[in-house]
PDB file of N, CA, C and O in Angstrom:
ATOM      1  N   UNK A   1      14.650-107.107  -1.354  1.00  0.00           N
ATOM      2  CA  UNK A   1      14.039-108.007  -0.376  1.00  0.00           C
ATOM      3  C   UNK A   1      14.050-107.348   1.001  1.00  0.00           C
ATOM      4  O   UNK A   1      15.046-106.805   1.478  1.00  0.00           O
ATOM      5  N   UNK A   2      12.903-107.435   1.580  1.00  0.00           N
ATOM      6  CA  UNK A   2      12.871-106.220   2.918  1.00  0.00           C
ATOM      7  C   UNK A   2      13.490-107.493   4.376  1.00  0.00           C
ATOM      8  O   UNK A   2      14.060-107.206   5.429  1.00  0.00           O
ATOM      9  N   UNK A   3      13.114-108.736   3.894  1.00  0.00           N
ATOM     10  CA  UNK A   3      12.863-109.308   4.907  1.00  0.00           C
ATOM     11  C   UNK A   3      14.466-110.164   4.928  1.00  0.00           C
ATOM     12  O   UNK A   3      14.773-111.108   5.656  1.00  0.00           O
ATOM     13  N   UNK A   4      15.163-109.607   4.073  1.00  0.00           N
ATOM     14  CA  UNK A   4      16.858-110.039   4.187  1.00  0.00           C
ATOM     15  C   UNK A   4      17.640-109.054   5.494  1.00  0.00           C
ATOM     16  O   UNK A   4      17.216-108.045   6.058  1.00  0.00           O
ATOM     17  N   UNK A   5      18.934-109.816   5.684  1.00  0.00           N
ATOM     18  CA  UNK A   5      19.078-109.370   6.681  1.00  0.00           C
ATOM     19  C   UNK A   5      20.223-108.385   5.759  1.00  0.00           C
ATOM     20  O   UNK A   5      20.621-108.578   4.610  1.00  0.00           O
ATOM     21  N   UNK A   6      20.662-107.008   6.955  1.00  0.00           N
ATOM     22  CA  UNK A   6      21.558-105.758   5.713  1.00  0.00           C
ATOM     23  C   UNK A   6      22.148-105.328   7.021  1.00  0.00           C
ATOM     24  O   UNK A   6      21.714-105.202   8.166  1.00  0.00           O
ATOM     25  N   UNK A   7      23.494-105.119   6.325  1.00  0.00           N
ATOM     26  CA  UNK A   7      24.508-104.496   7.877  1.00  0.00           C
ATOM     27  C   UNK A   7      24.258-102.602   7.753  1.00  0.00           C
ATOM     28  O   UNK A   7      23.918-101.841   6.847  1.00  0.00           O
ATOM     29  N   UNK A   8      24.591-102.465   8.997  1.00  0.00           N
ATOM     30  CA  UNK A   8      24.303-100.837   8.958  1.00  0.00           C
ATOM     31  C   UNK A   8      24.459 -99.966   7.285  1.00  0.00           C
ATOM     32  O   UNK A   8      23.603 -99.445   6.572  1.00  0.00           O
ATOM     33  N   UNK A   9      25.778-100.105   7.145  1.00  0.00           N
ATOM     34  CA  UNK A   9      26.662 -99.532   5.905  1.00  0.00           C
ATOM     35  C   UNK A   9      25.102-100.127   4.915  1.00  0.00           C
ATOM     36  O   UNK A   9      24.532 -99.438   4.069  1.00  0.00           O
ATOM     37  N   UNK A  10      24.820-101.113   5.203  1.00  0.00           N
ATOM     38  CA  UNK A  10      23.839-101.065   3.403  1.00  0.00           C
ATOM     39  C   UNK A  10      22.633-100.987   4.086  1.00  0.00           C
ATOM     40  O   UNK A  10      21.952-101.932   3.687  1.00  0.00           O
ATOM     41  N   UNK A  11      22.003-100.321   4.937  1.00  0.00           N
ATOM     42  CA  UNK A  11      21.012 -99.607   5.154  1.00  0.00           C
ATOM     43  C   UNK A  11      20.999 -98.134   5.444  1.00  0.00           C
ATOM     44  O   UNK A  11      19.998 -97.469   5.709  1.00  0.00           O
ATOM     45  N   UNK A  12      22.547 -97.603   5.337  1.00  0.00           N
ATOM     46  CA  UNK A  12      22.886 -96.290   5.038  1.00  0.00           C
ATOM     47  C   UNK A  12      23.121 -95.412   3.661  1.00  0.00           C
ATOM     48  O   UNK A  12      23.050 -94.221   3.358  1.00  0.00           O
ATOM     49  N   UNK A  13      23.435 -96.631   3.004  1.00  0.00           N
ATOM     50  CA  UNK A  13      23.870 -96.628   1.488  1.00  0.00           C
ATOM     51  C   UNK A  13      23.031 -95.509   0.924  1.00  0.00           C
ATOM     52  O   UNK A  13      23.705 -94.541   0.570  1.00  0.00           O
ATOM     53  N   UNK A  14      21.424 -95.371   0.710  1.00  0.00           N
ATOM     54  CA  UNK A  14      20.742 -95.147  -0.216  1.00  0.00           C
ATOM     55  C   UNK A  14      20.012 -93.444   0.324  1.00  0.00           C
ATOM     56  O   UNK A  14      19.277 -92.698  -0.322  1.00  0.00           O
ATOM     57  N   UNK A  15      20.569 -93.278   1.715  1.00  0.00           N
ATOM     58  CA  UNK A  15      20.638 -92.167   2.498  1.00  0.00           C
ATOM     59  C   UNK A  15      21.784 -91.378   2.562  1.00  0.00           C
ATOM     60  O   UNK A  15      22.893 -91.883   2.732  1.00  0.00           O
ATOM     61  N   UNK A  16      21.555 -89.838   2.405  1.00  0.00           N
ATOM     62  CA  UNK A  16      22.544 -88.406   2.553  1.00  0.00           C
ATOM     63  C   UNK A  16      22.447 -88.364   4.137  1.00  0.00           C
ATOM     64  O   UNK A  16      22.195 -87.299   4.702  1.00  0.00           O
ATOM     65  N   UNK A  17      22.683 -89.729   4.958  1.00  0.00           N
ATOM     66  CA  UNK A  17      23.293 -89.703   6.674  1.00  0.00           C
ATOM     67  C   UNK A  17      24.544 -90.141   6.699  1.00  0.00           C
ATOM     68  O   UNK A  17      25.269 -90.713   5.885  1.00  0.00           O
ATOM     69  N   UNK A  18      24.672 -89.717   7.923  1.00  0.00           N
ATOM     70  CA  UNK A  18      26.200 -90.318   8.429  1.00  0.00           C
ATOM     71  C   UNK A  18      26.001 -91.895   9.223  1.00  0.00           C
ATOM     72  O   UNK A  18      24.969 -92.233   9.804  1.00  0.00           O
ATOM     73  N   UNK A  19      26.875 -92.489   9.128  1.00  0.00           N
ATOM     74  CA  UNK A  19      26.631 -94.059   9.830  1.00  0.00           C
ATOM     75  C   UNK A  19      26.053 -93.698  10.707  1.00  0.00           C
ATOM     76  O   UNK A  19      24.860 -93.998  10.759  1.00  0.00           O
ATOM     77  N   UNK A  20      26.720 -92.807  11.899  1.00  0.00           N
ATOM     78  CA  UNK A  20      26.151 -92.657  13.144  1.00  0.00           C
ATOM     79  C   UNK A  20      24.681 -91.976  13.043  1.00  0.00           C
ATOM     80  O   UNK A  20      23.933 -92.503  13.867  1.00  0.00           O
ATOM     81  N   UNK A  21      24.128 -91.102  12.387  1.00  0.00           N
ATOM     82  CA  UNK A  21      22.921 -90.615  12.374  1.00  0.00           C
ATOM     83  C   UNK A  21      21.818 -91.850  12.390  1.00  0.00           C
ATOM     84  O   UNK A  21      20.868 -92.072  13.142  1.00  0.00           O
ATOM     85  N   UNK A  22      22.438 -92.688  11.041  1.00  0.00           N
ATOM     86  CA  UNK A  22      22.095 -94.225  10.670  1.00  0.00           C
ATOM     87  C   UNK A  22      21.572 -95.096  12.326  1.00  0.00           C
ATOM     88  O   UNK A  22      20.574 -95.593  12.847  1.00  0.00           O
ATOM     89  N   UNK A  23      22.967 -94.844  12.602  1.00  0.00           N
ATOM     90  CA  UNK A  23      22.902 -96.145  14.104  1.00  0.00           C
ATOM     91  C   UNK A  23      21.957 -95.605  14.519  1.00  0.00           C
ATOM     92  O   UNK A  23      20.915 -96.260  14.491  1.00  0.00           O
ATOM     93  N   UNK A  24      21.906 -94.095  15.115  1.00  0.00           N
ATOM     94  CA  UNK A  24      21.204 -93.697  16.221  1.00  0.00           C
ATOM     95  C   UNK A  24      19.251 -94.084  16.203  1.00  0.00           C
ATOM     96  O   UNK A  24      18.409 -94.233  17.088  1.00  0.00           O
ATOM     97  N   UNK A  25      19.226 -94.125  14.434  1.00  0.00           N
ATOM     98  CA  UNK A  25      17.653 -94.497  13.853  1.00  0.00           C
ATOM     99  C   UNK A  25      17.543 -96.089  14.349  1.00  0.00           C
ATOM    100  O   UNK A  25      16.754 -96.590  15.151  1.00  0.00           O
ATOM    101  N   UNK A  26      18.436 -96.596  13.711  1.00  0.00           N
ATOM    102  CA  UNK A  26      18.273 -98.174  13.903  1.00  0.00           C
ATOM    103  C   UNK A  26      17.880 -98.946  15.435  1.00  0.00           C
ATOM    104  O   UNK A  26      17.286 -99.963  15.794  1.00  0.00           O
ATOM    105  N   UNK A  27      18.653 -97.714  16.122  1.00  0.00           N
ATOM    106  CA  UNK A  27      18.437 -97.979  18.506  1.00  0.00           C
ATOM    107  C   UNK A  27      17.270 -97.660  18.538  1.00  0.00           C
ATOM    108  O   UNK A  27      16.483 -98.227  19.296  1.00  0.00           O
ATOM    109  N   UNK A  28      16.841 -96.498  17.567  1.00  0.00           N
ATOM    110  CA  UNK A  28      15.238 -96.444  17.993  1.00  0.00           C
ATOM    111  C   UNK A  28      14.658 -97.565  17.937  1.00  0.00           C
ATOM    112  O   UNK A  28      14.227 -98.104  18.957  1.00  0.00           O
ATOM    113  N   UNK A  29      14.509 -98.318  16.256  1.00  0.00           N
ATOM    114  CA  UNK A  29      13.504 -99.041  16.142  1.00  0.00           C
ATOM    115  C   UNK A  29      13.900-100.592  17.034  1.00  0.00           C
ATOM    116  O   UNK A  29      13.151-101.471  17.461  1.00  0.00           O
ATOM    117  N   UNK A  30      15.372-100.451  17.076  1.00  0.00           N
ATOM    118  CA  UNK A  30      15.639-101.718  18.349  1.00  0.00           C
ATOM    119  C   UNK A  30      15.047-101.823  19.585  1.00  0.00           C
ATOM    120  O   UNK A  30      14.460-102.828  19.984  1.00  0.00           O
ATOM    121  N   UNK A  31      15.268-100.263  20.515  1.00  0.00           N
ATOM    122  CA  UNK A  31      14.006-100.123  21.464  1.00  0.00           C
ATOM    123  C   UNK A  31      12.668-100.325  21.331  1.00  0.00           C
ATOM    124  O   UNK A  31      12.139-100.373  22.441  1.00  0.00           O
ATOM    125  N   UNK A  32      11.691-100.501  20.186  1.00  0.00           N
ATOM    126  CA  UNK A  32      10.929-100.439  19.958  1.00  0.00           C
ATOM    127  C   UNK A  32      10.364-101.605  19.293  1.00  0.00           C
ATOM    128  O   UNK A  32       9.343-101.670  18.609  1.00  0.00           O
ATOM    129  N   UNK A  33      11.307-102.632  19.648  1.00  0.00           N
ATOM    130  CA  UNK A  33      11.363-103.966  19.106  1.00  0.00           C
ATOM    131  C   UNK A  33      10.516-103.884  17.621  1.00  0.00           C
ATOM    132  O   UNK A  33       9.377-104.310  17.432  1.00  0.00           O
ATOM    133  N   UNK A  34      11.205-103.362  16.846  1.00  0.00           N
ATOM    134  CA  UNK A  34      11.078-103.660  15.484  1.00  0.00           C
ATOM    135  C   UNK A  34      11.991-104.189  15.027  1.00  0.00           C
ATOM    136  O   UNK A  34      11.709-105.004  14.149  1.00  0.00           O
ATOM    137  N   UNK A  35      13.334-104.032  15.331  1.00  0.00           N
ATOM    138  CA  UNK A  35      14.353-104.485  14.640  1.00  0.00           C
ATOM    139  C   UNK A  35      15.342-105.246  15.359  1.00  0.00           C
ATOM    140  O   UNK A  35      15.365-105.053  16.575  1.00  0.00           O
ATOM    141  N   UNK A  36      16.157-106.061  14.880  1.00  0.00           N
ATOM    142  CA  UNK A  36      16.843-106.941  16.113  1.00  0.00           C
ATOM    143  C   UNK A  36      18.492-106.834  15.178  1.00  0.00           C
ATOM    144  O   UNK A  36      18.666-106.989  13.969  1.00  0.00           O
ATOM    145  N   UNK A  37      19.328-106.579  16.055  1.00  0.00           N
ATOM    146  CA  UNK A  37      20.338-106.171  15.055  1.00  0.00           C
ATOM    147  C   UNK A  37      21.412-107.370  16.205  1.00  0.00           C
ATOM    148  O   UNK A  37      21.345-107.480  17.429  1.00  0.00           O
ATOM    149  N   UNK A  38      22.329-108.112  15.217  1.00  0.00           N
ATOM    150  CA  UNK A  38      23.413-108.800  15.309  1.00  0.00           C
ATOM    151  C   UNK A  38      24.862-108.236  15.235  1.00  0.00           C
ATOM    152  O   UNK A  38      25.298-107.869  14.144  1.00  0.00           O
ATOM    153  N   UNK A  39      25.624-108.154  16.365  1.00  0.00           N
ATOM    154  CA  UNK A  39      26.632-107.440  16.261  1.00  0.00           C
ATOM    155  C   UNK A  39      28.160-108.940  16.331  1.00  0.00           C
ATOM    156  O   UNK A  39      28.376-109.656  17.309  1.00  0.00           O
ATOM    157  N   UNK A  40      29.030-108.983  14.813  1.00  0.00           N
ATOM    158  CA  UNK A  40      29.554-110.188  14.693  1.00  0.00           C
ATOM    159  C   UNK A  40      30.698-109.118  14.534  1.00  0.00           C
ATOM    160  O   UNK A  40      30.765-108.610  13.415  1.00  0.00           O
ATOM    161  N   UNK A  41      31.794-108.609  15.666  1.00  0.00           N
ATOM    162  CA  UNK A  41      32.603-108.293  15.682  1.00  0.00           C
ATOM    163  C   UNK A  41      32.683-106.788  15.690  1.00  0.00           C
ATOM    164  O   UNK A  41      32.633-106.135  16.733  1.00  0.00           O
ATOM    165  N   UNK A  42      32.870-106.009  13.911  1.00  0.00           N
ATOM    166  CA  UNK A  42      32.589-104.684  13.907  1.00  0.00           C
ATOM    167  C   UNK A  42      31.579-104.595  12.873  1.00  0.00           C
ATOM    168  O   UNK A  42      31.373-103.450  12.472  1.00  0.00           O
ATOM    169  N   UNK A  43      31.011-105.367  12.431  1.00  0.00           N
ATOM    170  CA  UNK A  43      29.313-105.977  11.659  1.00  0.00           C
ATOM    171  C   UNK A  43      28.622-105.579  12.527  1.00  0.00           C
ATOM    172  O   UNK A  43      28.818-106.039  13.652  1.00  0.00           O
ATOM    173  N   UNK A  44      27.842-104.843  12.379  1.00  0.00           N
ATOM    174  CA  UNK A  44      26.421-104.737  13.193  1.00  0.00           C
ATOM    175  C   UNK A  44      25.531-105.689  11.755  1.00  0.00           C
ATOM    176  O   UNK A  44      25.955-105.566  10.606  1.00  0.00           O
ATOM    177  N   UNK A  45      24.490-106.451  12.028  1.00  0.00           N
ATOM    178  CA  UNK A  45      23.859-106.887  10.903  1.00  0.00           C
ATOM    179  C   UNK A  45      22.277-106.670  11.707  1.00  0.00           C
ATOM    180  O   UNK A  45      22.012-107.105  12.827  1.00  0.00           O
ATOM    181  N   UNK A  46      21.356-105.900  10.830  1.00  0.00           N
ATOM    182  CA  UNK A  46      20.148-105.717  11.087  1.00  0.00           C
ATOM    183  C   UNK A  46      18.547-106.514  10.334  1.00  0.00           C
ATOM    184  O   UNK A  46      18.271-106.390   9.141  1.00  0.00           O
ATOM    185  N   UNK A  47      17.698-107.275  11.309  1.00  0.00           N
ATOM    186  CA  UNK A  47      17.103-107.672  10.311  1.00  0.00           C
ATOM    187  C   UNK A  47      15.537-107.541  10.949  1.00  0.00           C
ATOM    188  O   UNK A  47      15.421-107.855  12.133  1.00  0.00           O
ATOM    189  N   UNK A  48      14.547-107.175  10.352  1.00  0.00           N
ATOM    190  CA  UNK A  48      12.771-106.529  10.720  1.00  0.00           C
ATOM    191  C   UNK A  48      12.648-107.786  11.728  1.00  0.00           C
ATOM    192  O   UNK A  48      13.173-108.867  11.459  1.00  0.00           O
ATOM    193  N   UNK A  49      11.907-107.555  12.916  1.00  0.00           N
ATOM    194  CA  UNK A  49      11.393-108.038  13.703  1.00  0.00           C
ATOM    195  C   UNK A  49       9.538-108.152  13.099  1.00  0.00           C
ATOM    196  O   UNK A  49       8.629-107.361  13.353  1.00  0.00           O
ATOM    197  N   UNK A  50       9.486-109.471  12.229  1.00  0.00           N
ATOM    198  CA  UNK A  50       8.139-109.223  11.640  1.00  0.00           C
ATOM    199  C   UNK A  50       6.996-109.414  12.941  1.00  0.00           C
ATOM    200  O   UNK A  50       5.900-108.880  13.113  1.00  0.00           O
ATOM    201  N   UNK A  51       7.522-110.106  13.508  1.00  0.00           N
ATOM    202  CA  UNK A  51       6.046-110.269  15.140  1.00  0.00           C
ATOM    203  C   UNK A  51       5.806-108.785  15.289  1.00  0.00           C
ATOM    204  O   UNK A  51       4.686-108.498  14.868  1.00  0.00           O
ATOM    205  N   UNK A  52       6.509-107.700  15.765  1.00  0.00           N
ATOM    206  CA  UNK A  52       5.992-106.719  16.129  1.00  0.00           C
ATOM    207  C   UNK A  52       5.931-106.076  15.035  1.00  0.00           C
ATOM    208  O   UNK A  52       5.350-105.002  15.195  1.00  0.00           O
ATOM    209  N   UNK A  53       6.292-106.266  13.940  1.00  0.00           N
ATOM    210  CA  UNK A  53       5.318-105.440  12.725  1.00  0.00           C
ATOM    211  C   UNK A  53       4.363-105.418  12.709  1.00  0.00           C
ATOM    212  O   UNK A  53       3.619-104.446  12.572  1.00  0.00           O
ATOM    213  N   UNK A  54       3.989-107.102  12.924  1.00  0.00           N
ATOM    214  CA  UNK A  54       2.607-107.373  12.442  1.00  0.00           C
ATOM    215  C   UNK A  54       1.822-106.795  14.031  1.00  0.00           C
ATOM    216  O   UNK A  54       0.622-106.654  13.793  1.00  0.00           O
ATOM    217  N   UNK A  55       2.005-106.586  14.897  1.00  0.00           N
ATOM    218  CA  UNK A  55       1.329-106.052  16.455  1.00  0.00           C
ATOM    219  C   UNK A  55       1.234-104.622  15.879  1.00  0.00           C
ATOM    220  O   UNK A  55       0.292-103.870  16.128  1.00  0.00           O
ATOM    221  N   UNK A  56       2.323-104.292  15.057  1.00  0.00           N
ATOM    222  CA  UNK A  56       1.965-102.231  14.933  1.00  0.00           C
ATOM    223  C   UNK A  56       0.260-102.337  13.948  1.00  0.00           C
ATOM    224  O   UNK A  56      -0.874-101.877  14.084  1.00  0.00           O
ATOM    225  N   UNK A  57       1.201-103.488  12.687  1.00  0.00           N
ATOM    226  CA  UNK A  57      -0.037-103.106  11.666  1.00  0.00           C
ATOM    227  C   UNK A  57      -1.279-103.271  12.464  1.00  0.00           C
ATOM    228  O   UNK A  57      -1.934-102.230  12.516  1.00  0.00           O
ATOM    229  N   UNK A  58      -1.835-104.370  13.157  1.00  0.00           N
ATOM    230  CA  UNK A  58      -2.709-104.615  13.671  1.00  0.00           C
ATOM    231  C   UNK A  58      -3.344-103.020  14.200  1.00  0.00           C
ATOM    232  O   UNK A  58      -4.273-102.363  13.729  1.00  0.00           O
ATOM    233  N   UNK A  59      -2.740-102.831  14.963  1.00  0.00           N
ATOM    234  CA  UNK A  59      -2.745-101.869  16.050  1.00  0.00           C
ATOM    235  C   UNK A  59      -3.296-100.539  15.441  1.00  0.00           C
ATOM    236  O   UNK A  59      -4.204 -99.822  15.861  1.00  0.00           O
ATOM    237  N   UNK A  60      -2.546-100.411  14.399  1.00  0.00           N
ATOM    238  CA  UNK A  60      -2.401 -99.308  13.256  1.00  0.00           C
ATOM    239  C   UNK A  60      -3.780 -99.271  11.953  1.00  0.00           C
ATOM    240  O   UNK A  60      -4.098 -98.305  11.259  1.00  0.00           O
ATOM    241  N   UNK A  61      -4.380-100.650  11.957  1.00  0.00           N
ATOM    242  CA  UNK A  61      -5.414-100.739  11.394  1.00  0.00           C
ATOM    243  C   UNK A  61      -6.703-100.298  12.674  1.00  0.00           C
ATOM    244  O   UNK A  61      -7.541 -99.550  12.169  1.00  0.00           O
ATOM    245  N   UNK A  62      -6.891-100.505  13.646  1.00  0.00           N
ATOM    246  CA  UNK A  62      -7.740 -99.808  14.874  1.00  0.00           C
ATOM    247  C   UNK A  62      -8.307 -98.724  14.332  1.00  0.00           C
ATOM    248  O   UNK A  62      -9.422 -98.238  14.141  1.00  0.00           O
ATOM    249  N   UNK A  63      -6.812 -98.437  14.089  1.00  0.00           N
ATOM    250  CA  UNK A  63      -7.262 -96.623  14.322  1.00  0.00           C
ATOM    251  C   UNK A  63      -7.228 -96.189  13.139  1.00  0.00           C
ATOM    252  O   UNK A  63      -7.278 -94.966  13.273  1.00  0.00           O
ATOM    253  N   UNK A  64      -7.166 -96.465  11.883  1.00  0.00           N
ATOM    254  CA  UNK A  64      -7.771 -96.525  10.594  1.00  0.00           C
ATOM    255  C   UNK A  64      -8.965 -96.608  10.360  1.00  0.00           C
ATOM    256  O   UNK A  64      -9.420 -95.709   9.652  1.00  0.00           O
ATOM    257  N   UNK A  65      -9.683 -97.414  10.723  1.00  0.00           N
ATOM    258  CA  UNK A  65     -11.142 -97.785  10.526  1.00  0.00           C
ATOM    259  C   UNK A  65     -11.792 -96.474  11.412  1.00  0.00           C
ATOM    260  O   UNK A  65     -12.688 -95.686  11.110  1.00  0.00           O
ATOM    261  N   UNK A  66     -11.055 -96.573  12.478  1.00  0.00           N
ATOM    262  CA  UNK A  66     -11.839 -95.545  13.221  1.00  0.00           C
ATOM    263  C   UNK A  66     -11.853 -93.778  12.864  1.00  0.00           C
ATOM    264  O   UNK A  66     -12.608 -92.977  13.417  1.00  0.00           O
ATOM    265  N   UNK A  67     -11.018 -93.501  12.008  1.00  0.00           N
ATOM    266  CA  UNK A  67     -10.263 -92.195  11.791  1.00  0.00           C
ATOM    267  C   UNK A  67     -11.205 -92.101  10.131  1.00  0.00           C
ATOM    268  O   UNK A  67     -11.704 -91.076   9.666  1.00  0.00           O
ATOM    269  N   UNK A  68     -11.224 -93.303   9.587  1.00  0.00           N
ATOM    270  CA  UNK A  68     -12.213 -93.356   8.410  1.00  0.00           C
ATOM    271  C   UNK A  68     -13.420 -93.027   8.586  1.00  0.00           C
ATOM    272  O   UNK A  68     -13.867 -92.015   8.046  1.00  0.00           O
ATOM    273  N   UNK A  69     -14.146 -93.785   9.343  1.00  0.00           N
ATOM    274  CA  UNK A  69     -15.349 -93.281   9.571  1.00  0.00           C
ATOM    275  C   UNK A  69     -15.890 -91.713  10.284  1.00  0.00           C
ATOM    276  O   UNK A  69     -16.963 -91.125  10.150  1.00  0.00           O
ATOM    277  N   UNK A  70     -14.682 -91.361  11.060  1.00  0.00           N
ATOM    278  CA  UNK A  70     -14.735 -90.201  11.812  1.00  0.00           C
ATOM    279  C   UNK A  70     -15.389 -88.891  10.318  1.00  0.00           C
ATOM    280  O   UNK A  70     -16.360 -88.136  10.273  1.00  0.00           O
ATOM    281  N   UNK A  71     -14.022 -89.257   9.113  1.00  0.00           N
ATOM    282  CA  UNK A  71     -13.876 -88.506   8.495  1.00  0.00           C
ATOM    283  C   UNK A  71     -14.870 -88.243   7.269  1.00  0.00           C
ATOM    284  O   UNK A  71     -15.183 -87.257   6.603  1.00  0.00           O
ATOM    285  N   UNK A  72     -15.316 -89.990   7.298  1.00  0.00           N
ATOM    286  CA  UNK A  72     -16.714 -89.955   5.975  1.00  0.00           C
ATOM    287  C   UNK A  72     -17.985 -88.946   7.066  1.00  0.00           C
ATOM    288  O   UNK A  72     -18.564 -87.964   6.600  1.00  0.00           O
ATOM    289  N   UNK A  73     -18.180 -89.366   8.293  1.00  0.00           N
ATOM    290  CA  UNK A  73     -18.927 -88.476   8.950  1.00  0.00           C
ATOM    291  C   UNK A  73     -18.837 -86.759   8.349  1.00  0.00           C
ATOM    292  O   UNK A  73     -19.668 -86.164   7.663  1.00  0.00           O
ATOM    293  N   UNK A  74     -17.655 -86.315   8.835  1.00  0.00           N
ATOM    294  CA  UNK A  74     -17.244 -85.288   8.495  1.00  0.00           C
ATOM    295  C   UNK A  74     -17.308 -84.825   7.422  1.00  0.00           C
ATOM    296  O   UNK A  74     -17.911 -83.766   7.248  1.00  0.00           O
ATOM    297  N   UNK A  75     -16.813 -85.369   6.587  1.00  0.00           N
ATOM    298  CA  UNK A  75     -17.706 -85.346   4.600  1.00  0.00           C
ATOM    299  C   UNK A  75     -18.696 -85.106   4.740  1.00  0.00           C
ATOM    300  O   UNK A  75     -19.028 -83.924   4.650  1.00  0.00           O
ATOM    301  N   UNK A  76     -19.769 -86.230   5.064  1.00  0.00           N
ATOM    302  CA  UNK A  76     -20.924 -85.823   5.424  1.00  0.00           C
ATOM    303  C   UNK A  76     -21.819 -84.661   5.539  1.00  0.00           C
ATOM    304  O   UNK A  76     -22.734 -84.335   4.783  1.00  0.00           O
ATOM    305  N   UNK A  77     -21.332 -83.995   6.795  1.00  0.00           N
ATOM    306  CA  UNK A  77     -21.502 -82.735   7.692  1.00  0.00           C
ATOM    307  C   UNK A  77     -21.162 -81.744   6.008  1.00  0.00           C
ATOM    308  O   UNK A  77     -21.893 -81.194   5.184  1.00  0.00           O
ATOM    309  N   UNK A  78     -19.969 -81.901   6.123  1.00  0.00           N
ATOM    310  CA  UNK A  78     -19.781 -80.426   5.207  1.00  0.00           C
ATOM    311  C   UNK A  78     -20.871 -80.462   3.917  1.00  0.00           C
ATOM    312  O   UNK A  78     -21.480 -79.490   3.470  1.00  0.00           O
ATOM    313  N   UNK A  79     -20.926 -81.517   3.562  1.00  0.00           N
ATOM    314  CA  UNK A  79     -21.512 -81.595   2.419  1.00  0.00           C
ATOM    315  C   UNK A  79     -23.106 -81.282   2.274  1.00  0.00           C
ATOM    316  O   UNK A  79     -23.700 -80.883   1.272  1.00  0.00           O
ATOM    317  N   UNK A  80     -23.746 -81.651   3.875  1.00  0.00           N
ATOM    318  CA  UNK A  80     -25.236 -81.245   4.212  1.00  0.00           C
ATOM    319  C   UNK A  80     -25.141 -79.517   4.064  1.00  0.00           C
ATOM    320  O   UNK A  80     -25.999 -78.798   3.552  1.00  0.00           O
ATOM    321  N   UNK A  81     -23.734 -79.051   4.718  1.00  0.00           N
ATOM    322  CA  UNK A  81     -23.813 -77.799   4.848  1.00  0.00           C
ATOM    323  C   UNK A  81     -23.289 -76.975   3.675  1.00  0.00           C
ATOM    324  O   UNK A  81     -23.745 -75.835   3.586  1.00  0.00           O
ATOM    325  N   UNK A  82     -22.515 -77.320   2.878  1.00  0.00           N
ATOM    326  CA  UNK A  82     -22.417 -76.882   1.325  1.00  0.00           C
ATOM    327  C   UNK A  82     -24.255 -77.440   0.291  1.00  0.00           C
ATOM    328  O   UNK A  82     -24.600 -76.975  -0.795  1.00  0.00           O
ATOM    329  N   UNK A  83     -24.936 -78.350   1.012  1.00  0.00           N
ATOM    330  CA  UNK A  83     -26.278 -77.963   0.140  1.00  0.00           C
ATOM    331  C   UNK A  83     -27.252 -76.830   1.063  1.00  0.00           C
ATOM    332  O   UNK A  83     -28.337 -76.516   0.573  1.00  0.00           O
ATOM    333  N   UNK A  84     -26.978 -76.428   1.956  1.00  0.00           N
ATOM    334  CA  UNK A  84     -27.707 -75.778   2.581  1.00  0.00           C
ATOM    335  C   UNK A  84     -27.090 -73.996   2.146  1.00  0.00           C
ATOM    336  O   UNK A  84     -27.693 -72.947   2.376  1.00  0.00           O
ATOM    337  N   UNK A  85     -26.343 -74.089   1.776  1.00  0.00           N
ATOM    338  CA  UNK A  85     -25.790 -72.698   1.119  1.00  0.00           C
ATOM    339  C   UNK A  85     -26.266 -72.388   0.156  1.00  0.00           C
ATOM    340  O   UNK A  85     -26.609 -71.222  -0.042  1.00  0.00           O
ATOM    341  N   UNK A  86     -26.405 -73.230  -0.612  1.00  0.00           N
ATOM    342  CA  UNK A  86     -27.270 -72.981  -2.365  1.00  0.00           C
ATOM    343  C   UNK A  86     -28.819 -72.805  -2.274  1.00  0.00           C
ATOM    344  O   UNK A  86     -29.483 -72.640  -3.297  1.00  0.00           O
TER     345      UNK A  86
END
């Protein structure tokens, strides 16, 4: 379940890091308001900030559509110019 909440240690678990390598990833995506982490003593507990997921995906679909079409263009092109070789 992605959208459960997991303390550092079991979002390190399934990774060859050290806790701290761990933490230092997790401050990123905290700065970056993806993630909102709960600290209940010596628990850090971390859980997805879905609002700004959904602002990346958004964001992140933009420039998909746009990078698609760039590239069917580009297909295009080569492909006029691979029949123009024969």
């Amino acid at each position: 379940m992605a959208l459960k909440e997991r303390t550092v240690s079991e979002l390190a678990k399934p990774f060859e890091m050290s806790l701290a390598a761990i933490s230092k990833h997790i401050k990123v995506l905290e700065r970056a308001n993806l993630v909102d982490k709960i600290v209940d003593g010596r628990i850090h507990i971390c859980r997805l900030n879905t609002g700004s997921l959904s602002q990346a995906t958004e964001w992140l679909h933009l420039y998909e559509e746009f990078w698609s079409n760039r590239f069917d263009l580009l297909e295009n092109e080569l492909l006029k110019a691979k029949k123009k070789e024969h």
